[in-house]
TORLUMLO-453796 format. One line per field, with one value per residue: residue number from 1; chain; x, y, z of N, C-alpha, C in turn. Coordinates in Angstrom, 3 decimals, decimal comma. Layout:
% TORLUMLO-453796
seq = NUM:... $
mol = A:... $
n.c1 = X:... $
n.c2 = Y:... $
n.c3 = Z:... $
ca.c1 = X:... $
ca.c2 = Y:... $
ca.c3 = Z:... $
c.c1 = X:... $
c.c2 = Y:... $
c.c3 = Z:... $
//
This chain:
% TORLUMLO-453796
seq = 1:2:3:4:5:6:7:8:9:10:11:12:13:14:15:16:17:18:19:20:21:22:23:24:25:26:27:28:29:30:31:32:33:34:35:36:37:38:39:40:41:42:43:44:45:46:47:48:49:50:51:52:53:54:55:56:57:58:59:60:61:62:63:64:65:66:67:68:69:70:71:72:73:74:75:76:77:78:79:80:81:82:83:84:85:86:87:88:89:90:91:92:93:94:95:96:97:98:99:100:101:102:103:104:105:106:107:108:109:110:111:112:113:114:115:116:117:118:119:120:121:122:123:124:125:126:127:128:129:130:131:132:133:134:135:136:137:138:139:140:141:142:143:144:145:146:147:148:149:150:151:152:153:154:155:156:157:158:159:160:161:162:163:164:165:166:167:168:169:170:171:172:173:174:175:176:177:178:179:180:181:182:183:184:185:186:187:188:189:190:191:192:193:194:195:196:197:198:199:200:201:202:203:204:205:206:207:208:209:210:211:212:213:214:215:216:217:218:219:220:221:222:223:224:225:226:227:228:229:230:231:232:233:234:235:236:237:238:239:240:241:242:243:244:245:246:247:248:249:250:251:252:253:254:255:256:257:258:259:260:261:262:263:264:265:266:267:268:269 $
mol = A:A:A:A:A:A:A:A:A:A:A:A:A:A:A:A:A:A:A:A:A:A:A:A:A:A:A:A:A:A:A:A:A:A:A:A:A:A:A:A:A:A:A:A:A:A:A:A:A:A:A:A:A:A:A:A:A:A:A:A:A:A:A:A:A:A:A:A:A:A:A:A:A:A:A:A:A:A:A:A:A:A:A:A:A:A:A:A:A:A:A:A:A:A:A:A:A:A:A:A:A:A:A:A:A:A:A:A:A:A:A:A:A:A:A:A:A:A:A:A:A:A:A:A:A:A:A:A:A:A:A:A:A:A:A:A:A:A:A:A:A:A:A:A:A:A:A:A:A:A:A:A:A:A:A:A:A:A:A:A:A:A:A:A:A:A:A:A:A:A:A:A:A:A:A:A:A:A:A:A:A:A:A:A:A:A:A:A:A:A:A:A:A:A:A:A:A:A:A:A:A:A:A:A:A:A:A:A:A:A:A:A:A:A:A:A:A:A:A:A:A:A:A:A:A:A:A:A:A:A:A:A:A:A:A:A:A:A:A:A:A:A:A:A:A:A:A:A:A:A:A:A:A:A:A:A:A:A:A:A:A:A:A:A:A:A:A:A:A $
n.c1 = 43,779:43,250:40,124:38,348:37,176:34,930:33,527:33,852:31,926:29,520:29,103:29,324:26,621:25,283:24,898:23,697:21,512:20,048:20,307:18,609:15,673:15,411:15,185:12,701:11,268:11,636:10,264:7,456:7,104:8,758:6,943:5,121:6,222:6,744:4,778:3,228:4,628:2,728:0,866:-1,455:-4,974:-5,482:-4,563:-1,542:1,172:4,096:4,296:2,970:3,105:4,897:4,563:4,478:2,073:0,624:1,518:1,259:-1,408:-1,307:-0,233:-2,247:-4,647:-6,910:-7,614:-5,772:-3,586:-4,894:-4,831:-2,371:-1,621:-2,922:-2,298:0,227:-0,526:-1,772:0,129:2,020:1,638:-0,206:2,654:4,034:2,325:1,889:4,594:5,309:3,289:3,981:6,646:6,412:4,667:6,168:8,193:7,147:6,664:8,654:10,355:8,694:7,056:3,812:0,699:-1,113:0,448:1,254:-1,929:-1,665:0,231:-0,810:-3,116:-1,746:-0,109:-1,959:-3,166:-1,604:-2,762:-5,212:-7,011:-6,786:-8,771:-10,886:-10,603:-10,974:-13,483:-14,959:-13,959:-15,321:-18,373:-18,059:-17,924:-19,789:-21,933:-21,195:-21,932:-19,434:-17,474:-16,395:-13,535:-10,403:-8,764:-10,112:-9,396:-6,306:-6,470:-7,249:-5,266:-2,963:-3,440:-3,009:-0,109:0,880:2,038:4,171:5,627:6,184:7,134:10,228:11,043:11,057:12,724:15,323:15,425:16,077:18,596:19,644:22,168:21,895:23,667:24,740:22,789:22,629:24,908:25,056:22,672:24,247:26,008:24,261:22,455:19,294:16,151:14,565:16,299:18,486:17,168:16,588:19,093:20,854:19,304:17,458:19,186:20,555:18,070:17,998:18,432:16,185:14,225:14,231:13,634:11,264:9,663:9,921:9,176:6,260:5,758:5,841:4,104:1,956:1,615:1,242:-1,154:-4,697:-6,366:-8,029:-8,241:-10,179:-12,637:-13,003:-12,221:-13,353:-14,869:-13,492:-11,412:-10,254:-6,777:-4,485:-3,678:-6,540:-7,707:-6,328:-7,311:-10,261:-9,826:-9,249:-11,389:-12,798:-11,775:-9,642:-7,031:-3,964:-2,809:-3,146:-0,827:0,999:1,104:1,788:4,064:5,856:4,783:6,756:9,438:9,385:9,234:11,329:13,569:12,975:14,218:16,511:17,706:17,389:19,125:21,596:21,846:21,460:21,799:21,034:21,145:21,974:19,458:17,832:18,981:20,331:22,850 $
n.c2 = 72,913:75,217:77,358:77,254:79,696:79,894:78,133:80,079:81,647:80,387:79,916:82,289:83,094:81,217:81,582:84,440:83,720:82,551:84,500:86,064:84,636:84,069:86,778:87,546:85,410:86,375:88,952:89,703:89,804:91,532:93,527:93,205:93,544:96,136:97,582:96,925:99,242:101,559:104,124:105,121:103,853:102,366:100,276:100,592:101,354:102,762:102,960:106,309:107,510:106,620:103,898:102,073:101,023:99,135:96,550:96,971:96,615:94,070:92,420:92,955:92,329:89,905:87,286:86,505:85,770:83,800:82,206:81,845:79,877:77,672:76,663:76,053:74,274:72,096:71,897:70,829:68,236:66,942:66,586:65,075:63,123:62,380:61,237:59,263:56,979:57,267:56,703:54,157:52,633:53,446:51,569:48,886:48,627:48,704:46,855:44,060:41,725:41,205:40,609:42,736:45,230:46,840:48,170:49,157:51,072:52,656:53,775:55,476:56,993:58,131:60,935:63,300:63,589:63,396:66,668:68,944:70,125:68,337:66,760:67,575:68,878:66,205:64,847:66,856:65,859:63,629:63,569:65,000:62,919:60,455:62,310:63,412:65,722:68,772:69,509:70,317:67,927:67,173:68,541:67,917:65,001:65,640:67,163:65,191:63,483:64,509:64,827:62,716:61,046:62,512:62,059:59,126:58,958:60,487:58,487:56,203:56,331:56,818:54,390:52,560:53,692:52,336:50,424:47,114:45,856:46,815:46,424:43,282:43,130:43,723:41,751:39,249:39,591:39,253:41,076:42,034:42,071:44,557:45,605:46,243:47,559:50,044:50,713:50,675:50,834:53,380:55,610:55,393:56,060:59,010:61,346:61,158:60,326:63,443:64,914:64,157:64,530:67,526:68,562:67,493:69,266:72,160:71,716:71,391:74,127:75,566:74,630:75,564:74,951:72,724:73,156:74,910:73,782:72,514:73,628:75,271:78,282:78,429:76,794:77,540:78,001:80,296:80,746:80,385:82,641:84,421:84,375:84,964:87,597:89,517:89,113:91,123:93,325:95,588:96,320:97,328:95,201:92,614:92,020:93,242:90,865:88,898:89,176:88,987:86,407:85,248:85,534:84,978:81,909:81,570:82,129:79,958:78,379:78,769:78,426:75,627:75,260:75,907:74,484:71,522:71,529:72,085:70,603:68,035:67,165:67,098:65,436:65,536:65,618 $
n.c3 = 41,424:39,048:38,524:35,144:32,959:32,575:34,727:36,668:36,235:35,607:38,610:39,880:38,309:39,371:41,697:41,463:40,759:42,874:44,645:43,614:43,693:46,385:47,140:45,808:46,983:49,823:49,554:49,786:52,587:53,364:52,465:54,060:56,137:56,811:56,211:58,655:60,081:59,913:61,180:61,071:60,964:58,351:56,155:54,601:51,937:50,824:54,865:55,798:58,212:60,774:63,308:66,439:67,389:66,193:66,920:69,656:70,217:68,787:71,137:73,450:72,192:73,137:71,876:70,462:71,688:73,364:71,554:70,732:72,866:72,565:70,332:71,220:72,994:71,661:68,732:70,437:71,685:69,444:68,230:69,957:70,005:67,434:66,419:68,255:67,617:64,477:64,284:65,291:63,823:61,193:61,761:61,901:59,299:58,043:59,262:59,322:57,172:56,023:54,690:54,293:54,251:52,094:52,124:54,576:54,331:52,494:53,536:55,461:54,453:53,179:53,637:52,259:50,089:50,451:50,478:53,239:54,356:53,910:55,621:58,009:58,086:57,412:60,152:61,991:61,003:61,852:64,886:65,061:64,918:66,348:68,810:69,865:71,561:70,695:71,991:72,696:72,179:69,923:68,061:68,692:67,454:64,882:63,832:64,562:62,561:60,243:60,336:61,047:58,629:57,644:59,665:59,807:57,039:57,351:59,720:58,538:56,114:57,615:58,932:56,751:55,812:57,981:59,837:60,235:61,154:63,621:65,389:65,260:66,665:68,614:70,103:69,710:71,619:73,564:74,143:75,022:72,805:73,977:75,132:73,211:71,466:72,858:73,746:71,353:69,071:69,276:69,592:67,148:65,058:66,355:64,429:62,551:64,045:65,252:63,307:62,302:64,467:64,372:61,936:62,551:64,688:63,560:61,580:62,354:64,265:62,057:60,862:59,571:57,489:58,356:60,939:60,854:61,081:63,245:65,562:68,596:70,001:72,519:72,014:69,817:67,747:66,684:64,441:63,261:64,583:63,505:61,432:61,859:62,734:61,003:59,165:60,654:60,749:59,637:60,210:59,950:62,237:61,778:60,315:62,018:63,574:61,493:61,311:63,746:63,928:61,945:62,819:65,397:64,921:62,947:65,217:66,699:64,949:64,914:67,497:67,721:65,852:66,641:68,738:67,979:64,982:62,102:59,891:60,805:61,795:60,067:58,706:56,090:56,514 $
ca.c1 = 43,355:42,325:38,997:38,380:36,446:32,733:33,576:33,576:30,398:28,818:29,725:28,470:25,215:24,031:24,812:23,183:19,916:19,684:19,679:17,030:14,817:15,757:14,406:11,341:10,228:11,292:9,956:6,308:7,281:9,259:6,581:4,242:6,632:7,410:3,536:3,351:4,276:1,741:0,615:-3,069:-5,897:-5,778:-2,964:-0,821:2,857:4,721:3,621:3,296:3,898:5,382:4,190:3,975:0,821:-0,480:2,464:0,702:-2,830:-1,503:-0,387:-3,633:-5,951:-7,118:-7,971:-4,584:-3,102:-5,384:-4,673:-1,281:-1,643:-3,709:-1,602:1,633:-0,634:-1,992:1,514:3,078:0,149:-0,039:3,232:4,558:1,711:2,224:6,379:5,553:2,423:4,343:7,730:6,047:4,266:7,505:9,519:6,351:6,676:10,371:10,847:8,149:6,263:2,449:-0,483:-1,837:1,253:0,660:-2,924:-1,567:1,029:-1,368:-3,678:-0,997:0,356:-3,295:-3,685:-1,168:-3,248:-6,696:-7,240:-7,291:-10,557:-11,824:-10,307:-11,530:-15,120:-15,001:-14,238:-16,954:-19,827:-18,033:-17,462:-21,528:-22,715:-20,701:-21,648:-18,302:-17,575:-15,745:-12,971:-8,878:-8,499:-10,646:-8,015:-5,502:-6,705:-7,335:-3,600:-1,655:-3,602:-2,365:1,570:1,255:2,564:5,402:6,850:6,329:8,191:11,135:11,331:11,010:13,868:15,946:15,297:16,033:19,470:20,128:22,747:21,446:24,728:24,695:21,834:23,098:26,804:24,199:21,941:25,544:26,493:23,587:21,325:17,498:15,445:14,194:17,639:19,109:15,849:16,742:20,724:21,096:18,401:16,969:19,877:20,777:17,307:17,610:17,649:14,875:12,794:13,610:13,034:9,688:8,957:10,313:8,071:4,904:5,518:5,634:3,093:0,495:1,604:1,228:-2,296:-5,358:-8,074:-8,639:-8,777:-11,251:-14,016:-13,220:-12,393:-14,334:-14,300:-11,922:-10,175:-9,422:-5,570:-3,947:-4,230:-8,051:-8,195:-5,948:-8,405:-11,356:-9,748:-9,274:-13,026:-14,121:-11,155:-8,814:-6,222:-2,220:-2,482:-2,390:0,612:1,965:1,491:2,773:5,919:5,697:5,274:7,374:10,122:9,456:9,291:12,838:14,440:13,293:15,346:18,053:18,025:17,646:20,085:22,265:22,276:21,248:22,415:19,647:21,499:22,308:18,385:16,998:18,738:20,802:24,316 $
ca.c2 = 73,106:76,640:77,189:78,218:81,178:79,234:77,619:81,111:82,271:79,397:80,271:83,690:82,895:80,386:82,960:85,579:83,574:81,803:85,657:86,077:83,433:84,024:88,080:87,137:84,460:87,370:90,471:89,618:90,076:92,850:94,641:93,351:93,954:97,674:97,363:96,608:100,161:102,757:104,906:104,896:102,333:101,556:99,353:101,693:101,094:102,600:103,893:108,191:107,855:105,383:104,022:100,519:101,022:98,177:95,739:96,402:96,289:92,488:91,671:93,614:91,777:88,678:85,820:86,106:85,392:82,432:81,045:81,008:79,000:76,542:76,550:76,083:72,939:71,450:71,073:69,761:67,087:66,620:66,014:63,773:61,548:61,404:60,982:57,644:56,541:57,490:55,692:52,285:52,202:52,945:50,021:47,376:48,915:48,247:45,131:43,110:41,538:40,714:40,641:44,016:45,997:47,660:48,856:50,295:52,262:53,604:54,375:56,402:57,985:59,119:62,598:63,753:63,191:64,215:68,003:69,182:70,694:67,464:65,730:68,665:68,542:64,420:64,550:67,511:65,530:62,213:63,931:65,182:62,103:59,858:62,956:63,485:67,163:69,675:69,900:70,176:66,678:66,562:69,287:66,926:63,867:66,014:67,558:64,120:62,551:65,497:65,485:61,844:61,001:63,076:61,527:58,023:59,063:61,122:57,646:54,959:56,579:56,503:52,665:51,788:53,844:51,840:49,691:46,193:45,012:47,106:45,268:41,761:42,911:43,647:40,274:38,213:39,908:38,567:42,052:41,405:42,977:45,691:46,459:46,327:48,762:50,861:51,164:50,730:51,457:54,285:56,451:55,510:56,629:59,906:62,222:60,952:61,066:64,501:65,375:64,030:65,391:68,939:68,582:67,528:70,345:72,877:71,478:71,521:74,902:76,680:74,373:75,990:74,657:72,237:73,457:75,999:73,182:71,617:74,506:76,553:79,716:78,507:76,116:78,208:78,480:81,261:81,097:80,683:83,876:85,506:84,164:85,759:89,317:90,060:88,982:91,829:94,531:95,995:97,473:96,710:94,642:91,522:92,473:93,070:89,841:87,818:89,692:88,741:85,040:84,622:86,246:83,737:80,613:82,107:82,204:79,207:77,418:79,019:77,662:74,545:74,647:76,405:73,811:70,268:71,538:71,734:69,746:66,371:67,055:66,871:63,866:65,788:66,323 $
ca.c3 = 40,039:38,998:37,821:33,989:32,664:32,471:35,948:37,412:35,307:36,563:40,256:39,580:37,628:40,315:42,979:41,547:40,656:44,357:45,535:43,090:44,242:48,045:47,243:45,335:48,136:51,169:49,052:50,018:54,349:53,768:52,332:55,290:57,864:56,515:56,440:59,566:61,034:59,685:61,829:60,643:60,961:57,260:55,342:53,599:51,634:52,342:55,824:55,474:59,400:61,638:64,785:66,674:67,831:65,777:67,473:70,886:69,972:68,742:72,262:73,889:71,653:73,821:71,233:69,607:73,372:73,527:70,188:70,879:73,679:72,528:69,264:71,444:73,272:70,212:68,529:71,568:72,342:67,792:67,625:70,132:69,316:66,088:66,832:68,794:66,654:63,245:64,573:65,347:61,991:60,378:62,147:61,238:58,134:57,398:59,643:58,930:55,624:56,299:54,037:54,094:54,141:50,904:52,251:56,089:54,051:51,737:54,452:56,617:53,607:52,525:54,297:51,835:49,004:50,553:51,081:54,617:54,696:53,811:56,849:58,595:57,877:58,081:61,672:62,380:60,703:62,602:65,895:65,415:64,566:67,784:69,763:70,967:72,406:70,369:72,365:72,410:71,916:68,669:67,335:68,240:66,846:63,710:63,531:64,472:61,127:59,015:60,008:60,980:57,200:57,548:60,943:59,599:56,148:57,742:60,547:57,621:55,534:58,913:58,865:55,309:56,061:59,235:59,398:60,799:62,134:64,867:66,408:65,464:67,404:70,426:70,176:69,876:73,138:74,612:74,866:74,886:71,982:74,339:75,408:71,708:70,827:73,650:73,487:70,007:67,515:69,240:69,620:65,743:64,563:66,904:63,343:61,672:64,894:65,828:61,950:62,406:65,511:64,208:61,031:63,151:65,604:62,371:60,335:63,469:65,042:60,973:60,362:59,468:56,605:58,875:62,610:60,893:61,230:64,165:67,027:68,522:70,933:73,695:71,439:68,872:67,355:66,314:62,907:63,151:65,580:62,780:60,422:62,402:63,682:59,315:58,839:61,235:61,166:58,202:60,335:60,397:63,186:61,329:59,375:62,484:64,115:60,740:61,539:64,907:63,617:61,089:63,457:66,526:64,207:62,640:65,987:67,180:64,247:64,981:68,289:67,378:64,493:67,317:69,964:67,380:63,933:61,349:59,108:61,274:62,608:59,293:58,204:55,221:56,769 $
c.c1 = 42,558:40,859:38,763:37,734:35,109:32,795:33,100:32,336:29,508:28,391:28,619:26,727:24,487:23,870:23,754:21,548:19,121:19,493:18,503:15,840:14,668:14,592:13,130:10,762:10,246:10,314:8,206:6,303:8,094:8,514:5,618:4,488:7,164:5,700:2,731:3,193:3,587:1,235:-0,951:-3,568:-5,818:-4,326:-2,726:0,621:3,201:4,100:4,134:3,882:4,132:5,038:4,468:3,014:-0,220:0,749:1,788:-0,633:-2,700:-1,721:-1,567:-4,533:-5,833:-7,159:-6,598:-3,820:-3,458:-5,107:-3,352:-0,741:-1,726:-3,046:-0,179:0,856:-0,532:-0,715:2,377:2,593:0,498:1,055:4,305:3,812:2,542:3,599:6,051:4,284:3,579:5,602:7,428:5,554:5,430:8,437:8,622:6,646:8,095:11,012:10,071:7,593:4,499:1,746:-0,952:-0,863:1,486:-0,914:-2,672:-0,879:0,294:-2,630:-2,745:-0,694:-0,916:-3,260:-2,616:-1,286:-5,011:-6,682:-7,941:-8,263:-11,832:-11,546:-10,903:-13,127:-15,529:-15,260:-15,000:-17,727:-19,244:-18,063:-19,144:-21,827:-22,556:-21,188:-20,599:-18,150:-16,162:-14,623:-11,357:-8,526:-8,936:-9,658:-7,126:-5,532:-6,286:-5,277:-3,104:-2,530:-3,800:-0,934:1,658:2,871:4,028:6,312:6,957:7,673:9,620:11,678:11,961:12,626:15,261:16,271:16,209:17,546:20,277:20,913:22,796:22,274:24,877:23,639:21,924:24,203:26,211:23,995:23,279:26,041:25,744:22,537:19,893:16,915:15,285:15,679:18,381:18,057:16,155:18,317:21,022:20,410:17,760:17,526:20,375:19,744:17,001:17,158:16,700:13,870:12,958:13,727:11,569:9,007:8,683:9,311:6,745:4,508:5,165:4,299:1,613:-0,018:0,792:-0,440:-3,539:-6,517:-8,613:-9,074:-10,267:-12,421:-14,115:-12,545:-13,533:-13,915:-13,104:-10,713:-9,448:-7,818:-5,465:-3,854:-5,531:-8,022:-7,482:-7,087:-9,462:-11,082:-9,760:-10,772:-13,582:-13,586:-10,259:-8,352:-5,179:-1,847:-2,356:-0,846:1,408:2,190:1,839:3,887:6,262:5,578:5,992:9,258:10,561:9,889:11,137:13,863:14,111:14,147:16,372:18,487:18,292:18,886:21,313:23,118:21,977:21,874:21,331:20,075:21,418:20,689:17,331:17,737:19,886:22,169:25,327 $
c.c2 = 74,400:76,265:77,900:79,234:80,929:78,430:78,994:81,596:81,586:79,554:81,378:83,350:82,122:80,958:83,945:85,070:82,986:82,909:86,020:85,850:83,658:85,825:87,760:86,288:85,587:88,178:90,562:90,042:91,094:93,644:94,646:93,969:95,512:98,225:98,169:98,016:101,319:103,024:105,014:103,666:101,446:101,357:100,248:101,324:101,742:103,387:105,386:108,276:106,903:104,886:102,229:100,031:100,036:96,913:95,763:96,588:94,369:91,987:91,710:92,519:89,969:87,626:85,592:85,305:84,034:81,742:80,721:79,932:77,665:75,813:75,902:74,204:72,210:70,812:70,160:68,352:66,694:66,006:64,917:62,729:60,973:60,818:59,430:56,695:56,298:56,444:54,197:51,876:52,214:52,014:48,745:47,349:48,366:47,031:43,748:43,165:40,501:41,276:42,396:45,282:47,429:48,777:49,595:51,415:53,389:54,404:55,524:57,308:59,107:60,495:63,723:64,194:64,496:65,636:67,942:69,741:69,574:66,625:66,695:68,427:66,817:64,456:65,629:66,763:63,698:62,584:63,786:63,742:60,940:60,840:63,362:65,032:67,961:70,251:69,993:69,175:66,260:67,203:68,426:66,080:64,582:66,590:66,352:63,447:63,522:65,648:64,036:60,983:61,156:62,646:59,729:57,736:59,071:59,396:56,320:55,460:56,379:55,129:51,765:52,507:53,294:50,870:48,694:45,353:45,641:46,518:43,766:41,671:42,732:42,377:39,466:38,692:39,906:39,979:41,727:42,477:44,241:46,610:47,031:47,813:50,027:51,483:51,581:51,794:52,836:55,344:56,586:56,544:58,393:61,363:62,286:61,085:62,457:65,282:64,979:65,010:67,178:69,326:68,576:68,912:71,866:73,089:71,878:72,555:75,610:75,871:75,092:76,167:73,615:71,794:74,507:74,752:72,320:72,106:74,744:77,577:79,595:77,758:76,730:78,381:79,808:81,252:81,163:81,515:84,917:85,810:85,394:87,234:89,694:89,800:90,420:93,153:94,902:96,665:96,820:95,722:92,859:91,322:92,611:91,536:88,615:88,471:89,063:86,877:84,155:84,757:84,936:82,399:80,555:81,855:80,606:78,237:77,343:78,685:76,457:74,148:74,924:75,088:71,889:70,089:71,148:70,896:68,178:66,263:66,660:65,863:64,188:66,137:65,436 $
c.c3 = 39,920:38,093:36,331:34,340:33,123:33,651:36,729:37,483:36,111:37,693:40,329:39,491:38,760:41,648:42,955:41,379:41,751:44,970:45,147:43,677:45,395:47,917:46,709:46,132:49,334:50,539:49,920:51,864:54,114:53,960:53,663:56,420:57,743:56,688:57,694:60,713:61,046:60,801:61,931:60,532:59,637:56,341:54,424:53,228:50,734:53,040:55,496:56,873:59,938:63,038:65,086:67,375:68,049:66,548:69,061:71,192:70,236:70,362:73,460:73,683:72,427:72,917:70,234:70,912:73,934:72,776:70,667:71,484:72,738:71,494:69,767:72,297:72,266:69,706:69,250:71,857:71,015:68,093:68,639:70,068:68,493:65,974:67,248:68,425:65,182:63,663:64,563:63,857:61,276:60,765:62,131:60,098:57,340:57,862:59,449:57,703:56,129:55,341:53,405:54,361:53,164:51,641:53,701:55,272:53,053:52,522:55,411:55,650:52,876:52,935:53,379:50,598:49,416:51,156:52,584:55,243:54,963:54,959:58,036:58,816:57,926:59,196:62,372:62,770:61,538:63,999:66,392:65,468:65,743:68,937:71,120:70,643:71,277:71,031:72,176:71,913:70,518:67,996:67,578:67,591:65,108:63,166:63,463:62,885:60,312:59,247:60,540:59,622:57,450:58,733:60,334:58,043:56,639:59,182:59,485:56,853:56,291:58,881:57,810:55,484:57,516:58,744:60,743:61,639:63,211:65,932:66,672:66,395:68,961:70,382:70,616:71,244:73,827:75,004:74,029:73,276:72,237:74,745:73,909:71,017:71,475:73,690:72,807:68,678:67,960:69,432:67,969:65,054:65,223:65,623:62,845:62,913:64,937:64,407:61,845:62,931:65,350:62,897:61,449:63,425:64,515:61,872:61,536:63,708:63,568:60,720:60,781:58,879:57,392:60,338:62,146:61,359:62,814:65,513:66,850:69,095:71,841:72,808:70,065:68,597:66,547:64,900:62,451:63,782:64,342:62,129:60,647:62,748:61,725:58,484:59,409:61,015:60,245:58,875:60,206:61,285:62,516:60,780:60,603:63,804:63,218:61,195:62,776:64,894:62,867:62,030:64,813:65,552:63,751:63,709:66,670:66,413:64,587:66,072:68,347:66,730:65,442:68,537:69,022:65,900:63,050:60,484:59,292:61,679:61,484:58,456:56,559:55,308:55,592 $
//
């Protein structure tokens, strides 16, 4: 069936306003990452001369080197918690009916509601007040109950699209719960976990209103060390390590999407 006149238009028009949209969300990193190679200490666009001077200052500069680290623990530690925390809550959540069901889900779902500064500064003035130690672990705690939410959502939806006869065909053939959990259901739910897990790991590695209150010097992440090097210094070198992170983050999708398929991983194929 050919397409009319206002079929084509159509075609057109939603083409041309998705490039739109697509240039008006890049336009802002172009200009950083064109930014990026001035030649001189002070942010200029466009650069008069070109250099990448400020590209190996970034890797030079020590507390970006550390953040990343700690940024690359953090997420990893954040988010397979929250992956096998967030998973169990979503399979009480969808298989059983008890009393207070209503109030766990509105408790897990909270952190999506309350600003992250404020969960931030909570576990400070709770951390002070238990006298427990400012260390890696309090950053975790604090990350897995800010991307918790989002692994229990992305698991629960998983659930509610499961289809229950595959576990009854097990049971009737005599396999145990744990086996049926283990054979069955946890190779079914493999999208929605590693859509969780891939959301955690995200949401952890990019968080930042509320590691500000609750690093410190060694534990610092990389977005608080950005934070701090643009408090003290107005040269290019930030500009050139967003390029430098928007760049990594970019490629690791594409690995992913390369070798898992971002589509079947996020649950929308």
């Amino acid at each position: 069936m050919r397409k009319s006149l206002l079929d084509h238009l159509l075609d057109w028009t939603g083409r041309i306003l998705l490039t739109a949209i697509l240039g008006f969300v890049l336009l802002p990193f172009f200009v950083v990452a064109i930014a990026s190679f001035n030649d001189g200490a002070i942010l200029s666009f466009p650069p008069r001369e070109w250099s990448l001077r400020w590209y190996a200052n970034a890797f030079q500069y020590r507390d970006f080197g550390a953040g990343l680290v700690n940024s690359l623990k953090i997420a990893a530690f954040g988010a397979t918690i929250a992956l096998i925390a967030g998973a169990g809550f979503a399979y009480v959540l969808n298989r059983y009916d008890f009393r207070l069901k209503g109030v766990l889900n509105g408790i897990l779902m909270s952190p999506l509601i309350i600003p992250n500064f404020t969960i931030g500064l909570g576990l400070l003035i709770l951390s002070a007040a238990a006298s427990l130690p400012r260390n890696l672990w309090l950053v975790v705690a604090t990350h897995v109950i800010i991307v918790l939410p989002f692994v229990v959502r992305s698991v629960y939806v998983s659930l509610q699209n499961f289809e229950r006869r595959y576990e009854q065909a097990a049971e009737s053939l005599g396999g145990s719960p744990w086996h049926v959990l283990r054979t069955v259901t946890l190779p079914l739910l493999v999208p929605g976990l590693a859509s969780g897990g891939l959301f955690a790991a995200i949401l952890s590695f990019n968080e930042f209103t509320a590691s500000l209150f609750v690093v410190n010097q060694s534990t610092q992440t990389l977005p608080v060390a950005m934070y701090n090097y643009v408090r003290e210094y107005a040269d290019p070198t930030l500009a050139a390590v967003s390029v430098l992170y928007v760049l990594a983050v970019a490629v690791i999708l594409l690995v992913v999407h390369k070798f898992f398929r971002l589509e079947k991983v996020l649950n929308v194929e």
